[in-house]
C-alpha positions in Angstrom: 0.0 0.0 0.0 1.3 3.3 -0.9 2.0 5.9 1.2 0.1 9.2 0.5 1.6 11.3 3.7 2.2 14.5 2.3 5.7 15.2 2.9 6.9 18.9 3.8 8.4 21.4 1.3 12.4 21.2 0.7 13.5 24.5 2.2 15.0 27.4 -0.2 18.5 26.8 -0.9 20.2 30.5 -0.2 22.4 31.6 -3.4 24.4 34.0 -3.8 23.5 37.7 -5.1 25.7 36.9 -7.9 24.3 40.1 -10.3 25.3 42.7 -7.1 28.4 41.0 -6.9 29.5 41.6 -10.4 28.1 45.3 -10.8 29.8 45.7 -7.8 32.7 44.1 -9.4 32.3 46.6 -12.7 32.2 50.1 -10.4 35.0 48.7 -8.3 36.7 48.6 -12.4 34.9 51.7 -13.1 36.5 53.6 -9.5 39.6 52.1 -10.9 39.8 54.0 -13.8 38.5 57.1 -12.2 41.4 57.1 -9.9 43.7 56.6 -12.8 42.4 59.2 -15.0 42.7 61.9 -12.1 45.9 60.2 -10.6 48.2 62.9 -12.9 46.1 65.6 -11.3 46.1 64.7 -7.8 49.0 66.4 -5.5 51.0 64.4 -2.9 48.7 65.4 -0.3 44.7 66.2 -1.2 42.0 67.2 1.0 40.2 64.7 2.6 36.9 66.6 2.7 37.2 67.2 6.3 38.3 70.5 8.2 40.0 69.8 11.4 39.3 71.5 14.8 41.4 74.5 14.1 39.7 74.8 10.7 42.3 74.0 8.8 41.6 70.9 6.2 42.1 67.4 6.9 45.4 66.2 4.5 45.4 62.7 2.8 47.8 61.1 0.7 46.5 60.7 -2.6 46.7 57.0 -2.7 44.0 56.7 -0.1 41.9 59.4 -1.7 42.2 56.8 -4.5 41.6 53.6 -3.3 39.2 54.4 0.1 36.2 54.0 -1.4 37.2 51.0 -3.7 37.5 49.3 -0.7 34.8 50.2 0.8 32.5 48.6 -1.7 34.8 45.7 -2.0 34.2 44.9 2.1 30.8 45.8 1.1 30.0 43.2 -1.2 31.8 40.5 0.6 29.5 41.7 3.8 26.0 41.5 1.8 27.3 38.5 -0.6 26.9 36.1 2.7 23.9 37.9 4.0 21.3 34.9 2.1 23.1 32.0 3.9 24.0 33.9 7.6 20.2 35.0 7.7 18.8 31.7 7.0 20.7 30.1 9.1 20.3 32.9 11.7 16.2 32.4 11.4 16.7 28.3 11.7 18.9 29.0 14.8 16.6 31.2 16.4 13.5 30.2 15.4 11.9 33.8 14.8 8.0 33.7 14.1 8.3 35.7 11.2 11.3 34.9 8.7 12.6 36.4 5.4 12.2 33.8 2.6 15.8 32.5 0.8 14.7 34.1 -2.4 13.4 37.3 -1.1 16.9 37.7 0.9 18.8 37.3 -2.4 17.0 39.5 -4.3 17.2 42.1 -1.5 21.0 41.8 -1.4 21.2 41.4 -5.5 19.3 44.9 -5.3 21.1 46.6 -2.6 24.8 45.7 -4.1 24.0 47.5 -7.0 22.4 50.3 -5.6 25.2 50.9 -3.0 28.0 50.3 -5.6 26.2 53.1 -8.3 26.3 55.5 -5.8 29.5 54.9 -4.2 30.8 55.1 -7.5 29.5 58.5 -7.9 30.7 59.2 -4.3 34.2 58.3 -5.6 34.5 60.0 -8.6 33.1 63.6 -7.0 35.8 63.1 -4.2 38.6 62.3 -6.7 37.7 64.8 -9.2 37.4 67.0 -7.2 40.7 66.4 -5.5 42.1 66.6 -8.6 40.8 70.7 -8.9 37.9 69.6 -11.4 35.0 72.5 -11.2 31.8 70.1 -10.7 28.3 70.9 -9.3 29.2 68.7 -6.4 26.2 69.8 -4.5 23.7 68.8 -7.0 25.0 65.7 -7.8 25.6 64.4 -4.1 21.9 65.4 -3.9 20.3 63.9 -6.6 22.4 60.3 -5.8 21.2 60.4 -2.8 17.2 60.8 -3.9 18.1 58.1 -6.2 19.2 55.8 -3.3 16.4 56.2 -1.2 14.2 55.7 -4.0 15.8 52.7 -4.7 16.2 51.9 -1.3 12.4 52.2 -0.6 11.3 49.6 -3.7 13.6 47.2 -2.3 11.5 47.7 0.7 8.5 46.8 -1.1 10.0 43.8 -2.9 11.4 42.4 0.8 8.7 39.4 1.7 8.4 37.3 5.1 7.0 34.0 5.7 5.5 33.3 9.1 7.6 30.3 10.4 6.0 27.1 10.5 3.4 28.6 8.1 1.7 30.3 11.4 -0.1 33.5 10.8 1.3 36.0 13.6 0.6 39.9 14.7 4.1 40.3 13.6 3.8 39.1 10.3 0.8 40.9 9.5 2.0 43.8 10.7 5.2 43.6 8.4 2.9 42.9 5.2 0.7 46.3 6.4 3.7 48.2 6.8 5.9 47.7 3.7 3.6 49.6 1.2 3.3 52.9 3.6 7.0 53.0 4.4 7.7 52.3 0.7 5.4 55.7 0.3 7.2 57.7 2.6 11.1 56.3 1.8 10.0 58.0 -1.8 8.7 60.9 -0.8 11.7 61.6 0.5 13.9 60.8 -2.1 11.4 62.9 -4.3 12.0 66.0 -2.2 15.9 65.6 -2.1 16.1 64.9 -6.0 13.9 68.5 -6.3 15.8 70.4 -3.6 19.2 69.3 -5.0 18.2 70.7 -8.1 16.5 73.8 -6.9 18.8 75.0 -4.1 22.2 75.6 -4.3 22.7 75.5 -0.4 24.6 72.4 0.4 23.5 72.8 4.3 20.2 72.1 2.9 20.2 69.9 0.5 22.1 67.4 3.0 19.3 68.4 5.5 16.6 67.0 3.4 17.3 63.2 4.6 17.0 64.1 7.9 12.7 64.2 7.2 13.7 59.8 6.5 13.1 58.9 10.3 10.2 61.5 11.0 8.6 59.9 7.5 8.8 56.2 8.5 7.1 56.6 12.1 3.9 57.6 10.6 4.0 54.5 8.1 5.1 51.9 10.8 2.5 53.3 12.8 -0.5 53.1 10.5 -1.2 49.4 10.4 -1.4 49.5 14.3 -4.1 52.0 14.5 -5.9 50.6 11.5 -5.7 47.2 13.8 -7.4 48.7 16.9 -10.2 50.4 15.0 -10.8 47.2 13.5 -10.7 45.7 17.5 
């Protein structure tokens, strides 16, 4: 006689956000060449982009001013490229009633590799460039990257899904799946405004102000599904 027990579902298999690692591979290339095209330019000693307590500027040797930031998305990527398998074995060890599915964590990771690696690359070349005495509108740019990440930022948001584990329903869970769309709102309202201000305002004070309104945003939007909860109680 057969048996017809219905067996349980294989878990995901985490993999690896291969696509963030190799864009993050191609601005690490791209910083590369940045540095290499401005090296000529750059004296001995460069500004860091810091002023010291005295107000005079923070110094650097060139070679860091060059290869900081390369770095920096190179520890990066190794960091968020073993995100998938820590977390799932981080949610297994821990048992947490709501947990990120294997695929979901990839895709985040795949999505926030190449977000982080565009803009550092812009970060890098406005830093270098401008090291280098190159006359850009630094403020502008800095701004509108930084509306872009948010934006960016705030689908991955909306693309990040949970499981409740054991295939329980839980407050938490349903709290997560009330929240993401209203947070995802607000994370792009933000951005909005610090794309428009960037280009309106030539202030750099301000324009760097503008993701300070991030936190006062997101409270609203993790807020609403609990009020909607106790109206419905």
């Amino acid at each position: 006689m057969e048996n017809t027990t219905a067996r349980p579902a294989p878990a995901e298999t985490p993999r690896l956000p291969v696509l963030g690692m190799v864009v993050a591979g191609l601005a690490i290339a791209a910083m590369a060449a940045v540095s290499r095209t401005a090296w000529p330019e750059l004296a001995e000693m460069v500004h860091g982009g810091r002023y010291n307590l005295d107000g005079s500027p923070n110094m650097v040797p060139r070679w860091l001013l060059a290869g900081a930031v390369p770095f920096t998305t190179a520890l990066v990527a190794a960091i968020l490229s073993v995100v998938p398998t820590l977390g799932e074995r981080l949610q297994s060890g821990l048992n947490l009633p709501v947990r990120q599915t294997a695929r979901g964590t990839t895709r985040a990771m795949n999505a926030l590799l190449v977000l982080l690696s565009l803009f550092l690359l812009v970060a890098h070349s406005i830093t270098v460039f401008n090291g280098a005495g190159w006359d850009l509108p630094t403020t502008k740019i800095a701004g509108v990257s930084v509306g872009l990440l948010l934006i960016g930022a705030a689908l991955v948001v909306l693309a990040t899904t949970s499981a409740p584990s054991g295939g329980r329903d839980t407050a938490l869970h349903r709290w997560w799946a009330d929240a993401r769309r209203p947070m995802t709102v607000a994370i792009v309202a933000v951005g909005v405004v610090q794309i428009a201000v960037a280009l309106l305002v030539e202030n750099g004070l301000v324009v760097g102000s503008v993701s300070l309104l991030l936190l006062p945003a997101m409270v609203p939007a993790l807020a609403l599904p609990l009020l909607r909860g106790r109206r419905r109680g």
